[in-house]
Wavefront OBJ file of the C-alpha trace (Angstrom):
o trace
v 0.000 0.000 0.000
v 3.165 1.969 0.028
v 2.164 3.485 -3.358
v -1.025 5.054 -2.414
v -2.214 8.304 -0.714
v -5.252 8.742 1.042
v -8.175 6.792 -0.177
v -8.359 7.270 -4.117
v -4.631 8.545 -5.518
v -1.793 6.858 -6.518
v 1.729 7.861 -6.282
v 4.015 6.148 -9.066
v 6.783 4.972 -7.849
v 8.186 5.216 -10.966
v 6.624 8.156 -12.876
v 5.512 6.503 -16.592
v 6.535 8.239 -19.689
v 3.997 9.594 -22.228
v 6.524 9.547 -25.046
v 4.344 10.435 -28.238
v 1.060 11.304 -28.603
v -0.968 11.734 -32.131
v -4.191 13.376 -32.542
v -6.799 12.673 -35.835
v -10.175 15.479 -35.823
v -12.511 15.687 -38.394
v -13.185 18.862 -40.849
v -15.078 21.089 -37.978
v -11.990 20.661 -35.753
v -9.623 21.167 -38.203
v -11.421 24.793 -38.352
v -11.633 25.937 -34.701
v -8.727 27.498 -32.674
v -6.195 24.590 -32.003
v -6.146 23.584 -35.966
v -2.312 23.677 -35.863
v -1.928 21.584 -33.029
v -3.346 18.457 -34.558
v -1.557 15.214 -36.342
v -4.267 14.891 -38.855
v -7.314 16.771 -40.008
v -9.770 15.045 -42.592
v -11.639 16.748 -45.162
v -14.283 14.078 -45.168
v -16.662 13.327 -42.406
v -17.370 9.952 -43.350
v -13.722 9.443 -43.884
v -14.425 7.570 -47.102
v -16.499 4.709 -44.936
v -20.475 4.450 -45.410
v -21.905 5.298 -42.347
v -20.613 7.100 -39.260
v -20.023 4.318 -37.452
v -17.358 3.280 -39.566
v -16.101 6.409 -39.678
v -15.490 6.606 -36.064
v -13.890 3.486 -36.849
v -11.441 4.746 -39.244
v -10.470 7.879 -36.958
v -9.237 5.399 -34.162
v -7.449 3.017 -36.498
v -5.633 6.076 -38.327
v -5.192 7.731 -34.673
v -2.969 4.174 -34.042
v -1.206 3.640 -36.937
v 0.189 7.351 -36.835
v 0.542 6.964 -33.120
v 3.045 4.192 -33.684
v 4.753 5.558 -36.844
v 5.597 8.739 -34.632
v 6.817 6.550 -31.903
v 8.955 4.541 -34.525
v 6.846 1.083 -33.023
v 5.016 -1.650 -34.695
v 2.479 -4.023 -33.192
v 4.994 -6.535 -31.976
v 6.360 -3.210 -29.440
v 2.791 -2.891 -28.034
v 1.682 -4.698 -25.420
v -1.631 -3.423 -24.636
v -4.418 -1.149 -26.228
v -6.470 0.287 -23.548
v -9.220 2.599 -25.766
v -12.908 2.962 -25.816
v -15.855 5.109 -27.094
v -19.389 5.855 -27.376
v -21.139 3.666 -29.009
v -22.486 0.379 -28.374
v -20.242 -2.303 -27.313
v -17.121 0.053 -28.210
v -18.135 -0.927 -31.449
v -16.299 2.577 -32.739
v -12.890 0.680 -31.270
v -12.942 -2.791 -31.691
v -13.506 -2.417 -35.166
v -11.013 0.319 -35.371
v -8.006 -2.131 -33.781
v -9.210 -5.187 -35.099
v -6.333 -5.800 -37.617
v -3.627 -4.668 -35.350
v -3.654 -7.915 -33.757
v -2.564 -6.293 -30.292
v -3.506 -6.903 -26.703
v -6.984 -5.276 -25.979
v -8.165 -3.767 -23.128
v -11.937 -2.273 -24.184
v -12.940 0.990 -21.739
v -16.092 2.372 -21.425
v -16.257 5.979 -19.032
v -17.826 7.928 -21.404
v -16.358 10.971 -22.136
v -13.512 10.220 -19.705
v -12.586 7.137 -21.273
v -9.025 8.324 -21.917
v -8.762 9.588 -18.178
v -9.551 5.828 -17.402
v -7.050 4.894 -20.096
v -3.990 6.586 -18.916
v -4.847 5.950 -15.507
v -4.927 2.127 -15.938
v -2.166 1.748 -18.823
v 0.069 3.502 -15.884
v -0.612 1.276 -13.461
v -0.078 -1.440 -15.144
v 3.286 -0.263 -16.026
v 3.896 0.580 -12.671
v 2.480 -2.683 -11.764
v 5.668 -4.351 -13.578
v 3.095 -5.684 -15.929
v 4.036 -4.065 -19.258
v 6.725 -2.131 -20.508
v 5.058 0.243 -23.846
v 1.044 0.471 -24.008
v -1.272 2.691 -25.724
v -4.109 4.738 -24.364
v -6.628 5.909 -26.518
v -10.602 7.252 -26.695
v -12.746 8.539 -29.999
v -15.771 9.505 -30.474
v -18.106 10.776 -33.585
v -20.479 13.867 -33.672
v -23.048 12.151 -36.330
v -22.796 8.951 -34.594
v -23.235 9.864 -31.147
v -26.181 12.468 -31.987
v -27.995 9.116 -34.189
v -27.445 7.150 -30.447
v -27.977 9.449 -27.534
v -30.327 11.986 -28.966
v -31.745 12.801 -32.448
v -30.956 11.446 -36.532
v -29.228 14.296 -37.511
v -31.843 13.988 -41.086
v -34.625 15.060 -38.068
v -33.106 18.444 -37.905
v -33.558 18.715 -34.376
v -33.153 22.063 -32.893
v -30.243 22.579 -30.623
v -30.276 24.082 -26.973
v -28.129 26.716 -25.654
v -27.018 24.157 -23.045
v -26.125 21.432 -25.286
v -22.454 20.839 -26.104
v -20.921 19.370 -29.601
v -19.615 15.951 -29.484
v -16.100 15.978 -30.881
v -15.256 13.959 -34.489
v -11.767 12.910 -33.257
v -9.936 10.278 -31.879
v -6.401 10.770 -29.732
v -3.853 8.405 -28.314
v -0.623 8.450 -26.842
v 1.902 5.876 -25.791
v 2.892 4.809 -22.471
v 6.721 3.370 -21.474
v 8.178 2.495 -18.275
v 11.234 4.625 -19.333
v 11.498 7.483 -21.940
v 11.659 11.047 -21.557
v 8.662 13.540 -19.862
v 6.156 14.157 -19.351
v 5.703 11.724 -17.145
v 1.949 10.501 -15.137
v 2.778 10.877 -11.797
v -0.431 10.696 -9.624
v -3.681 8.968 -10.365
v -6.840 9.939 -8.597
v -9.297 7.672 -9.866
v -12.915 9.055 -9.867
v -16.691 7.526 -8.492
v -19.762 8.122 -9.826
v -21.645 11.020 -8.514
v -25.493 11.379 -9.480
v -26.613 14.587 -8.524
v -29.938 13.743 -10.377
v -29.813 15.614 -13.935
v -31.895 14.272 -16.269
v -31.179 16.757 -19.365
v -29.129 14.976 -22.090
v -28.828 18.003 -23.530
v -26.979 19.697 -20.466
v -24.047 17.377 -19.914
v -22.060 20.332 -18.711
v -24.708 20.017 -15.493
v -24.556 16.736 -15.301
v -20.936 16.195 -15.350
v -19.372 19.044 -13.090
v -20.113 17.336 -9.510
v -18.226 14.601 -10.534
v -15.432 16.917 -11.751
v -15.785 18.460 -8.411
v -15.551 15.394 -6.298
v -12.185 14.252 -7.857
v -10.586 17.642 -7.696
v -11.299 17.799 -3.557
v -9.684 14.024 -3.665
v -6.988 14.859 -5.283
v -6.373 17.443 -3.322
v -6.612 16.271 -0.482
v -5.164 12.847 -0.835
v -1.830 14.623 -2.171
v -1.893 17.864 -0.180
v -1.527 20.065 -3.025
v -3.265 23.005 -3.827
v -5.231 24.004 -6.892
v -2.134 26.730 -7.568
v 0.121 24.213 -7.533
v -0.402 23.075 -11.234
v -0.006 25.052 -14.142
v -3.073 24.311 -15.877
v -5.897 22.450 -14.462
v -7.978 20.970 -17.745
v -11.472 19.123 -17.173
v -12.677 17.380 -20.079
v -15.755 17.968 -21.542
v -17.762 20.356 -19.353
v -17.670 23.309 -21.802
v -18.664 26.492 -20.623
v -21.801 25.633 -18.477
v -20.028 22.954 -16.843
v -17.214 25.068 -16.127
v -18.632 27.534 -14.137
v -20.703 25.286 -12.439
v -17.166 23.817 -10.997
v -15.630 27.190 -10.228
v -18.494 28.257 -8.530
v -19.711 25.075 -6.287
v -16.153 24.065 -5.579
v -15.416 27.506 -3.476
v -18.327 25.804 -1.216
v -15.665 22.903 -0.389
v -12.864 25.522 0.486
v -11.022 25.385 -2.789
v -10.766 28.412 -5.300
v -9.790 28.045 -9.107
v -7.988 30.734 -10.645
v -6.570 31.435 -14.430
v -5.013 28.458 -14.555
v -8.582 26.276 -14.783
v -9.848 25.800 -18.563
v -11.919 23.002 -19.832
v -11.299 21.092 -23.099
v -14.405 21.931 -24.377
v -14.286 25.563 -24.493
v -10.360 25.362 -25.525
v -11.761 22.891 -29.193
v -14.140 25.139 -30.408
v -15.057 29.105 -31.276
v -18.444 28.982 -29.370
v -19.617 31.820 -31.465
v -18.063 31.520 -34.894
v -18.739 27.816 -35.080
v -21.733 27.675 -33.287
v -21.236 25.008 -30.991
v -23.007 26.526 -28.107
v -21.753 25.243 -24.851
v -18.991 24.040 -26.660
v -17.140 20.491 -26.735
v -17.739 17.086 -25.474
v -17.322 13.301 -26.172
v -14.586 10.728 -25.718
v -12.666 12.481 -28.433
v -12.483 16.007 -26.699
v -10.457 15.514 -24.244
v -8.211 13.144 -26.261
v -7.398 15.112 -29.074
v -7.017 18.534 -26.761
v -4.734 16.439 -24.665
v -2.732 15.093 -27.469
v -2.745 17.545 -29.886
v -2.864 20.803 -27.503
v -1.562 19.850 -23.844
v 1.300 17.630 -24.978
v 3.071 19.812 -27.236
v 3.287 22.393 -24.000
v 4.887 20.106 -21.919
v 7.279 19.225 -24.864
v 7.914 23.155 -25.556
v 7.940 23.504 -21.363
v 5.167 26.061 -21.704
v 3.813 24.100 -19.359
v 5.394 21.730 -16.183
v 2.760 20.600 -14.199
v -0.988 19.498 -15.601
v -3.872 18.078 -13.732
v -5.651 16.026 -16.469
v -9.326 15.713 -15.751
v -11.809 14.115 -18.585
v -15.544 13.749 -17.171
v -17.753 11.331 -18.157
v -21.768 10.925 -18.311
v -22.578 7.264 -18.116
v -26.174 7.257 -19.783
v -27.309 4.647 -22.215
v -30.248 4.514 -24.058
v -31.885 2.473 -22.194
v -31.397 4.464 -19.002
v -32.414 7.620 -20.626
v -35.698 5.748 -22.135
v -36.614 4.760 -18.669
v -35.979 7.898 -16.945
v -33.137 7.411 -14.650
v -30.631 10.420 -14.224
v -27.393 10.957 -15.401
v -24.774 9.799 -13.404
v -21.018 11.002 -13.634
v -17.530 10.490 -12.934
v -14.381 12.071 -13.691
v -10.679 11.077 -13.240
v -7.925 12.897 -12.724
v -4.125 12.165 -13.907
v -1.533 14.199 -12.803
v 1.589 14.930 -15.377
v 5.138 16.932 -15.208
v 7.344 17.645 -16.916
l 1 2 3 4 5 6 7 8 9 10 11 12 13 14 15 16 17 18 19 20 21 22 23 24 25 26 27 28 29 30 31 32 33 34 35 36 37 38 39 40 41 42 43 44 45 46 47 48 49 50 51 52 53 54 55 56 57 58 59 60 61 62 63 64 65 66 67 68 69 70 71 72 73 74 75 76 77 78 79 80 81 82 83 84 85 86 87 88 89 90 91 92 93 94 95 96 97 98 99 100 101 102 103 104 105 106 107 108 109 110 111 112 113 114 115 116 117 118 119 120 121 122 123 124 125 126 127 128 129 130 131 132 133 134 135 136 137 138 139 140 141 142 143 144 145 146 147 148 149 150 151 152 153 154 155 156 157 158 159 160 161 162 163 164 165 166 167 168 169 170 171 172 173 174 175 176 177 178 179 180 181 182 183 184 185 186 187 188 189 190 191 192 193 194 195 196 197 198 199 200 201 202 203 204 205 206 207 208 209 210 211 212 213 214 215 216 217 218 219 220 221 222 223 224 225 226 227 228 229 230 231 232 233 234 235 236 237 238 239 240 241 242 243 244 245 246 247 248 249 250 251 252 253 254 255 256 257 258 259 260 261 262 263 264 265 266 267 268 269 270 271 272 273 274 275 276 277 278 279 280 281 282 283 284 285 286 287 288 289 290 291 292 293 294 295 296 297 298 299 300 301 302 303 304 305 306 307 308 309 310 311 312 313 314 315 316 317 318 319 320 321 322 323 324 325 326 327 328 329 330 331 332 333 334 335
C-alpha cells in the first residue's frame, strides 16, 4: 500500500513516460482554434467509410497507426491497447483495432474514457506488468447524436445548453522509461449522481463529478489548486465550467486562471456555433494530445492536472428515466 495516498490517488513509484502522442479530428476541428496543433485533419466526415459508425472506426485506427509511426513502433512493441468510445459495445474501437492484432483492453467511461485509459495503462506499467502500451478514446459527432439523442436527417433544434460531441480520436503511448512528461499521480474518480436528467446539459450533469475528484486529489496529495499550471477538465464546456468554479469555493477550494476546460479550448463557441462548446470521448483526447502535450514538450507548461468527465447514460437508461450519473478522473503529469 506503500504506493497510495489517502483513499483514491496513486503515487508512481516510478513516474511513466507519455513519449508520443498523435491526434486525428474531423473537418469542424480542423477549423476551430487549435487547428495547428493536430496530427491529422480530414476533409471528409465519413472518412471515405459508409456510415458514421465506420467512420469513427477509421479515426481510431488512423489515430494508431500514426501513433506508432511517430513513436517509430510496430504491433509486436505494443503490449496493450487500452481505448474505448461511445457507441455500443465500443463498437467505434474494436472495429477500429481489429487488424492490429494487439492486446486489448476495451474501456467504457464515457467521455472520460481516456482519463480511465492513462490511468490504468500507468498502473499497469507501474504494476511491472508491461513495458510500452497505448491509451486511446474517440468519439463521432453524427454517430453519437444518431445514439444518444436525435438522426441528424430530423433536424432537431439545438439548446443553448447542449455541447458538440467531438469527431476525433487521440492516443498516446505509455513506457516504463522514456523522456517527460511523465503521469505521476492517479486519482481515480466515483460516480456522482446529482440527479440531472437533461441529455442536452451534460455540462450540469458532469461538473459534480469533476468536483468530487478535484477535492480528492487534493486532499489525498496535499496540493493546492495553484500548484499546477493548468488544471484541464474534459468535456464540461462552458456551463459545466462555471458550475465547478463556482460550487467548488463551497468545499474551500478556489480556481484561478489556470482552470480551462477542453471543451471551451476545441471550439469558437460563437463563430462555429457550438453553443456550450465540446464534449465526447474524443475532446479531451485530441485537446490532450494535440494541444496539452506539445506544452509540456515546448515547457510552456510543467505541471498538468488532467481531468476528462464522463456521463454514463445509455439509451436504455435515458428511455426509462433514470438520471445521469457522472464520474471524472484525474491524472496528474510533469514535466
Amino acid at each position: 500500500m506503500h504506493k497510495r495516498l489517502g483513499k483514491r490517488t496513486i503515487k508512481l513509484e516510478i513516474p511513466v513516460s507519455i513519449s508520443a502522442t498523435s491526434s486525428v479530428v474531423g473537418p469542424k476541428e480542423g477549423e476551430g482554434p487549435l487547428k495547428a496543433n493536430f496530427d491529422i485533419i480530414l476533409e471528409d466526415i465519413l472518412s471515405g467509410t459508409d456510415s458514421w459508425e465506420q467512420a469513427e472506426s477509421a479515426f481510431a485506427k488512423k489515430s494508431f497507426e500514426s501513433l506508432m509511426k511517430k513513436a517509430n513502433k510496430t504491433p509486436d512493441d505494443i503490449q496493450y491497447i487500452l481505448s474505448g468510445d461511445l457507441l455500443n459495445q465500443s463498437m467505434g474501437t474494436n472495429f477500429g483495432i481489429r487488424d492490429l492484432q494487439i492486446p486489448f483492453f476495451g474501456l467504457f467511461g464515457a467521455c472520460s474514457t481516456i482519463g480511465e485509459a492513462m490511468s490504468l495503462g500507468a498502473m499497469i506499467i507501474d504494476g511491472g506488468y508491461a513495458d510500452t502500451i497505448i491509451a486511446g478514446a474517440s468519439s463521432h459527432f453524427c454517430s453519437a447524436e444518431k445514439q444518444f439523442r436525435f438522426p441528424l436527417e430530423l433536424g432537431t433544434q439545438r439548446p443553448p445548453t447542449s455541447t458538440w460531441t467531438v469527431s476525433g480520436s487521440g492516443s498516446c503511448i505509455l513506457e516504463k522509461s522514456g523522456s517527460s512528461p511523465y503521469i505521476t499521480h492517479i486519482t481515480t474518480g466515483k460516480i456522482v449522481d446529482m440527479g440531472i436528467k437533461d441529455a442536452n446539459n451534460m455540462g450540469a450533469a458532469m461538473a459534480p463529478a469533476a468536483i468530487d475528484v478535484l477535492c480528492a486529489h487534493f486532499k489525498d496529495t496535499g496540493r493546492s489548486p495553484d500548484y499546477y499550471d493548468i488544471i484541464a477538465t474534459g468535456d464540461l464546456g462552458y456551463i459545466g465550467h462555471e458550475l465547478v468554479k463556482k460550487l467548488i469555493e463551497d468545499e474551500g477550494y478556489k480556481l484561478g486562471n489556470n482552470y480551462t476546460d477542453c471543451g471551451i479550448l476545441i471550439f469558437d463557441k460563437e463563430m462555429q456555433d457550438t453553443h456550450s462548446g465540446g464534449s465526447g470521448c474524443g475532446c479531451a483526447a485530441v485537446t490532450f494530445a494535440g494541444h496539452f502535450y506539445k506544452q509540456l514538450i515546448k515547457g510552456d507548461i510543467k505541471k498538468l492536472l488532467f481531468i476528462p468527465t464522463g456521463a454514463l447514460m445509455s439509451q436504455t437508461s435515458a428511455l426509462q428515466g433514470e438520471s445521469i450519473p457522472s464520474i471524472a478522473h484525474a491524472v496528474a503529469i510533469e514535466a
